[in-house]
C-alpha positions in Angstrom: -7.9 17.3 4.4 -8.7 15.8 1.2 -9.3 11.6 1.4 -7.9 9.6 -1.1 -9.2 6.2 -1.8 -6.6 3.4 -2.0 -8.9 1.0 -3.8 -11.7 2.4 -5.7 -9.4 3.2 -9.1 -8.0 -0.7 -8.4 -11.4 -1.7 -8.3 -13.0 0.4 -11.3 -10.3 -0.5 -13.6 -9.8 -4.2 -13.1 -13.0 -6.2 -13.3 -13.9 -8.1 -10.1 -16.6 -10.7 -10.2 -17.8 -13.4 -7.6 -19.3 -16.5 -8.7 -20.6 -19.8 -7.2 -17.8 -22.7 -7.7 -17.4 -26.1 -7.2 -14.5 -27.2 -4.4 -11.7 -28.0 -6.8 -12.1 -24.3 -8.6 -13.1 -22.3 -5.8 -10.5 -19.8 -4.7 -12.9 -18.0 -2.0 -13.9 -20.0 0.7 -16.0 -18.9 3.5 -16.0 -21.4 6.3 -18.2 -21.5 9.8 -18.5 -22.2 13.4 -20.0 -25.4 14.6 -23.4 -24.0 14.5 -23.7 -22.8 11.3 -22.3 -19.0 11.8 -19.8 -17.4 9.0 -16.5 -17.4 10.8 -13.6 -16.3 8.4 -12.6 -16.4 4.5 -10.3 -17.4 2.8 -9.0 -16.1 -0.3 -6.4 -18.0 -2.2 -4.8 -15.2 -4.8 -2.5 -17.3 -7.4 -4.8 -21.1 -7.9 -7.6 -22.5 -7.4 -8.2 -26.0 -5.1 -5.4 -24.9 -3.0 -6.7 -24.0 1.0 -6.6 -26.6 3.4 -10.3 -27.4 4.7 -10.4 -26.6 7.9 -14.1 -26.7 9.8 -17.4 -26.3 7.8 -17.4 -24.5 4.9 -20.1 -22.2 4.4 -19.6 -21.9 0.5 -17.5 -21.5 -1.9 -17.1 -19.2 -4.9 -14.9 -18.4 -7.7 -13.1 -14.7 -7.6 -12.2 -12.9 -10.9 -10.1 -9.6 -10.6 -8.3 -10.1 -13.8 -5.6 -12.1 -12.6 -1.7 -11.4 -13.4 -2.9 -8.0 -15.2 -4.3 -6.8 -11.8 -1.0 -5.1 -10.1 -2.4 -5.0 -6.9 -4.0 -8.9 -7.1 -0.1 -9.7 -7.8 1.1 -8.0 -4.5 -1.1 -9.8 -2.5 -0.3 -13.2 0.0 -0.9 -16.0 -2.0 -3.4 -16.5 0.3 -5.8 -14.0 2.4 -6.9 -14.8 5.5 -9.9 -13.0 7.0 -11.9 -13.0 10.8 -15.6 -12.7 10.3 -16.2 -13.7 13.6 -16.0 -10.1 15.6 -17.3 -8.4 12.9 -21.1 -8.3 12.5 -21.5 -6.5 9.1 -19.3 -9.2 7.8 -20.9 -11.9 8.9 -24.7 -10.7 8.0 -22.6 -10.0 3.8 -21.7 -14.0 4.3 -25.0 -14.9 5.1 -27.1 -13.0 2.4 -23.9 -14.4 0.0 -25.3 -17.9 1.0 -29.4 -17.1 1.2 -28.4 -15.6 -2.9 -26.4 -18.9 -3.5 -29.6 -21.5 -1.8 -32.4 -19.9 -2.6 -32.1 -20.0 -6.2 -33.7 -16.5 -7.1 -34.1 -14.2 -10.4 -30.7 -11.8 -10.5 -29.1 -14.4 -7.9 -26.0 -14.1 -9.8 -25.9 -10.5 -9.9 -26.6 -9.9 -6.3 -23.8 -12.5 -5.4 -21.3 -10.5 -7.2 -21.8 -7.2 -5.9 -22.4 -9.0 -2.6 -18.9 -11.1 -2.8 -17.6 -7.6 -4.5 -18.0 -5.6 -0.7 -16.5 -8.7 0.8 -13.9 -9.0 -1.5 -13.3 -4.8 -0.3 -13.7 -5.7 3.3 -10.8 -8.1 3.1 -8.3 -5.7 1.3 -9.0 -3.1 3.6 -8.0 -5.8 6.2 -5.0 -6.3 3.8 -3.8 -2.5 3.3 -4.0 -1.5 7.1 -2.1 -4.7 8.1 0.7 -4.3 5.3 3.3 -5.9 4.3 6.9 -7.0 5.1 7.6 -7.6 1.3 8.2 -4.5 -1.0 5.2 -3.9 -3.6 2.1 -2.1 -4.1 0.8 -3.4 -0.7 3.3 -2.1 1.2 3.0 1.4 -0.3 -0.5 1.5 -0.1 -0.4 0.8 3.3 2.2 3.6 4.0 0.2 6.6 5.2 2.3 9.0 3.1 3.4 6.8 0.0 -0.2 5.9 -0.3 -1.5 9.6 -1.3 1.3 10.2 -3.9 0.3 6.2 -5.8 -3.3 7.3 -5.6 -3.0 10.3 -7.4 -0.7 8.3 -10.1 -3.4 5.8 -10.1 -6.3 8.5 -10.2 -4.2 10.7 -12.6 -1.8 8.6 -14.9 -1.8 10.8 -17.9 -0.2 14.0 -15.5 3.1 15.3 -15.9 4.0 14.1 -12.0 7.2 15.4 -11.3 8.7 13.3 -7.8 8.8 16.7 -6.2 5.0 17.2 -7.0 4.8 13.7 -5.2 6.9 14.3 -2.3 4.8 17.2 -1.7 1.5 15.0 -1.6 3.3 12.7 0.7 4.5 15.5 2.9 7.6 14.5 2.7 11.5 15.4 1.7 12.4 14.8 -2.3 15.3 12.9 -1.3 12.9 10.9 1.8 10.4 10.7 -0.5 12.6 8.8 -3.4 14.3 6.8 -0.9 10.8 5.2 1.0 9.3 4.7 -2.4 12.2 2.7 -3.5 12.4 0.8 -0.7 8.5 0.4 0.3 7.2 -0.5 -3.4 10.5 -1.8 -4.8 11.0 0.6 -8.0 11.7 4.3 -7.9 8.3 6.6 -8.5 9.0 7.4 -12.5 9.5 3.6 -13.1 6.1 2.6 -11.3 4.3 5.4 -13.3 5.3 3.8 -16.8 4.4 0.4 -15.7 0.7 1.8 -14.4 0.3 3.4 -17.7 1.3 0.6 -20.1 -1.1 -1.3 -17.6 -3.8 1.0 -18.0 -2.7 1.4 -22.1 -3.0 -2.4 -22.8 -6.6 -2.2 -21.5 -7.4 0.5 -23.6 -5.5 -1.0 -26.6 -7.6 -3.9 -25.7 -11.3 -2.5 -26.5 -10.3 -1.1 -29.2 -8.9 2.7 -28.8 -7.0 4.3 -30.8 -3.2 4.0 -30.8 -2.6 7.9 -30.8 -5.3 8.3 -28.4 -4.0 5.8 -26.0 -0.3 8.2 -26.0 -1.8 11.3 -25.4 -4.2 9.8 -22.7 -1.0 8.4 -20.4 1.6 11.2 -21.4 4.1 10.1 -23.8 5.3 12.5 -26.0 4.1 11.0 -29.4 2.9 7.7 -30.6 6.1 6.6 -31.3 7.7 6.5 -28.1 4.3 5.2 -26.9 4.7 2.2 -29.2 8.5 1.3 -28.2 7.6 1.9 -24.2 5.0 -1.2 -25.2 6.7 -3.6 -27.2 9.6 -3.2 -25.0 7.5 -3.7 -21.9 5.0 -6.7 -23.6 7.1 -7.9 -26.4 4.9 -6.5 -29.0 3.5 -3.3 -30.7 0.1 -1.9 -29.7 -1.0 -2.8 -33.4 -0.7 -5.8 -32.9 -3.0 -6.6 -29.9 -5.5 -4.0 -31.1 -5.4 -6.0 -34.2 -6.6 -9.7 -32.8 -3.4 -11.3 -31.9 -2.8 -11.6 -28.3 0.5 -10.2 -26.6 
C-alpha cells in the first residue's frame, strides 16, 4: 500500500529553523530531571516568553516555521507539550542539541538546526497521532483516511482533484467523504484546495516567479482568474507583491 507522508511537503515548503535564544524570546524550551537528564519540551506556537518555568531548563531556543503563513503551525495548540523521558532517541537529540549549544564549535549553528529540525518532527508526529478535538488541518491529518486525500492536495496542488478522485484515496463514500472533511478540517475539500494554492502561489509570487507561471502551476484556468482568486483572498494583486510592496 503506498505510504503517504503527512509532514515532509509541510516541512519542505515552509522553512523551519532552530536557533539558540535568550529566556524572554525563546519559544522551545527543553527542560530536565533533577540530575541533569532531558525530560520534556515545550513548544509555545503563537509568542514568545510565554511557558511557565517549571523544573530546570535544559536550554532554550528560538523556532522559525514561518509563522501565520505556515497552515499547519496555525492549527497547532498554542502550546506543545512533549515527554522525553520514555523515549531514548529523544533524549540522546536533546543532549547533542545542548553539547552543539556549549561547546561552541565550527557549523554549531547548522547542526543545531537540523538537530532542533528532527525534534521539532518528533513532536508533530506526537501531535498528528494524538489529534485534535478542534476542526483544522490537525484533525484531518490525524484522520487515517482524510489524511491520504490532504497529502495528495498538498503533494499535488496543481491537479485537477475532483472530490470523487479524493474519496477514492480516502476509501470512502463521496457523500462520507464531503461530510468528514467538512466536519474534521472545517471547510469542504474544493475550498481547502484554493487556500493551499494561493498559500503555495504567494511563496512563489514571493521569489520572484512569474505571474502566468504561478496560474498554470496551481490550476486556474488563466491568469486572470489567478489574479482575482489572490487579491480577493490577500487583498491585493500578485503584481503587486512580486513587485516590492508587501501584501
Amino acid at each position: 500500500m503506498q505510504q503517504f507522508d503527512r509532514l515532509t511537503t509541510l516541512i519542505d515548503r515552509f522553512k523551519l529553523t532552530v536557533s539558540p535564544a535568550a529566556e524572554d524570546e525563546a519559544n522551545l524550551i527543553v527542560f530536565a530531571t533533577a540530575n541533569g537528564t532531558p525530560d520534556r519540551a515545550v513548544f509555545c506556537t503563537r509568542d514568545a516568553g510565554s511557558i511557565p518555568l517549571e523544573g530546570p531548563v535544559l536550554f532554550y531556543a528560538r523556532v522559525d516555521w514561518s509563522g501565520p503563513n505556515n497552515p499547519f503551525l496555525k492549527a497547532l495548540p498554542e502550546t506543545v507539550h512533549f515527554d522525553l523521558s520514555h523515549d531514548q532517541d529523544s533524549i540522546g537529540l536533546a543532549q547533542m542539541m545542548l553539547s552543539e549549544l556549549t561547546a561552541h564549535r565550527c557549523g554549531a549553528g547548522s547542526v543545531l538546526s537540523r538537530l532542533g529540525e528532527v525534534l521539532i518532527v518528533r513532536m508533530m508526529r506526537a501531535q498528528i497521532e494524538t489529534g485534535s478535538t478542534q476542526p483544522g488541518l490537525l484533525a484531518g491529518l490525524s484522520d487515517q483516511r482524510l489524511s491520504r486525500a490532504i497529502v495528495a492536495m498538498h503533494d499535488r496542488p496543481g491537479h485537477a482533484w475532483r472530490n470523487e478522485d479524493l474519496a477514492a484515496l480516502a476509501g470512502m463514500s463521496l457523500s462520507r467523504f464531503a461530510e468528514t472533511f467538512l466536519a474534521e478540517v472545517g471547510e469542504p475539500p474544493a475550498k481547502y484546495l484554493r487556500r493551499w494554492r494561493l498559500i503555495l502561489s504567494r511563496q512563489d509570487i514571493v521569489k520572484g516567479h512569474r505571474v502566468d507561471a504561478v496560474a498554470r502551476r496551481y490550476g486556474f484556468a488563466s491568469p486572470e482568474g489567478f489574479t482575482r482568486a489572490f487579491k480577493k483572498h490577500y487583498g491585493a494583486t500578485p503584481m503587486s507583491l512580486r513587485s516590492g510592496r508587501p501584501v
